[in-house]
C-alpha positions as CSV (number, residue, x, y, z in Angstrom):
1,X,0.0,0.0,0.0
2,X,1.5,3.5,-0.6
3,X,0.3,6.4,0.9
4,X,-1.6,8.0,-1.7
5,X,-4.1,4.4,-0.7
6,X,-4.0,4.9,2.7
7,X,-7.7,5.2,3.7
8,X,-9.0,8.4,5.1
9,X,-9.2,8.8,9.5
10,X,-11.5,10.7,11.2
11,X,-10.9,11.4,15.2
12,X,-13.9,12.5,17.2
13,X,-13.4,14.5,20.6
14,X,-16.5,13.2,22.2
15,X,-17.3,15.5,26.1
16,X,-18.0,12.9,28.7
17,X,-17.7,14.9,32.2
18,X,-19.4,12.2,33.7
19,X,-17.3,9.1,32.7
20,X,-13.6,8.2,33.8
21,X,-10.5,10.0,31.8
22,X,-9.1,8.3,29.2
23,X,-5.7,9.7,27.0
24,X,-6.4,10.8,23.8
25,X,-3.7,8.8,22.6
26,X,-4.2,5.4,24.0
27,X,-5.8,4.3,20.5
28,X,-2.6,5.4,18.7
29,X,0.4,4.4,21.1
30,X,-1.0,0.9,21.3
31,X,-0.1,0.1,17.7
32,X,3.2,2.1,17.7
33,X,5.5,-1.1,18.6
34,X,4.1,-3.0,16.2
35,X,5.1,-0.8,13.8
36,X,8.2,-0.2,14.6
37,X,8.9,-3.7,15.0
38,X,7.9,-4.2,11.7
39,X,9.7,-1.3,10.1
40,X,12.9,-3.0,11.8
41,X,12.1,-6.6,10.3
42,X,11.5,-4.7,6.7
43,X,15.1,-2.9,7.2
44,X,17.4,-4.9,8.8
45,X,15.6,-8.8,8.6
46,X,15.8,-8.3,13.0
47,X,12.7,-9.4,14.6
48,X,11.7,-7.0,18.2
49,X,9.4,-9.3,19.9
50,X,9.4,-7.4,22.8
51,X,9.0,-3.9,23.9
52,X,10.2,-1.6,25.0
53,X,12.8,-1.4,22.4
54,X,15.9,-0.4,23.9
55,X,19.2,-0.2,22.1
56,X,20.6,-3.5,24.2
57,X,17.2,-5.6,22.7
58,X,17.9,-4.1,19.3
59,X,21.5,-4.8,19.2
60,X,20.7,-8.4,20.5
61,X,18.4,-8.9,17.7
62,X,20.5,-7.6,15.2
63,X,23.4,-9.5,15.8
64,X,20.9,-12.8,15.6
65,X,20.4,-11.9,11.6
């Protein structure tokens, strides 16, 4: 898929005063790591099965390759 495909998102900043907080991000950061991990498998063939990501796990997994 290239970009020009991705389909369109729409956010909606719904006003519940009377229900617990949620982050506005919490939808978004939970797919983050998966996509990195991917974007590392696609460049360098290095699988990150488990976050976080620190330099250490990356450098483990790359030397695996």
């Amino acid at each position: 898929m290239e970009f020009p495909e991705v389909p369109r998102i729409s956010a909606a900043i719904i006003d519940r005063p009377d229900q617990p907080l949620w982050g506005a991000d919490e939808m978004v950061t939970s797919v983050v790591s998966a996509a990195v991990g991917n974007a590392v498998v696609d460049a360098a063939g290095a699988r990150l099965r488990h976050a976080p990501f620190t330099p250490e796990r990356v450098l483990v997994a790359l030397a695996s390759v």
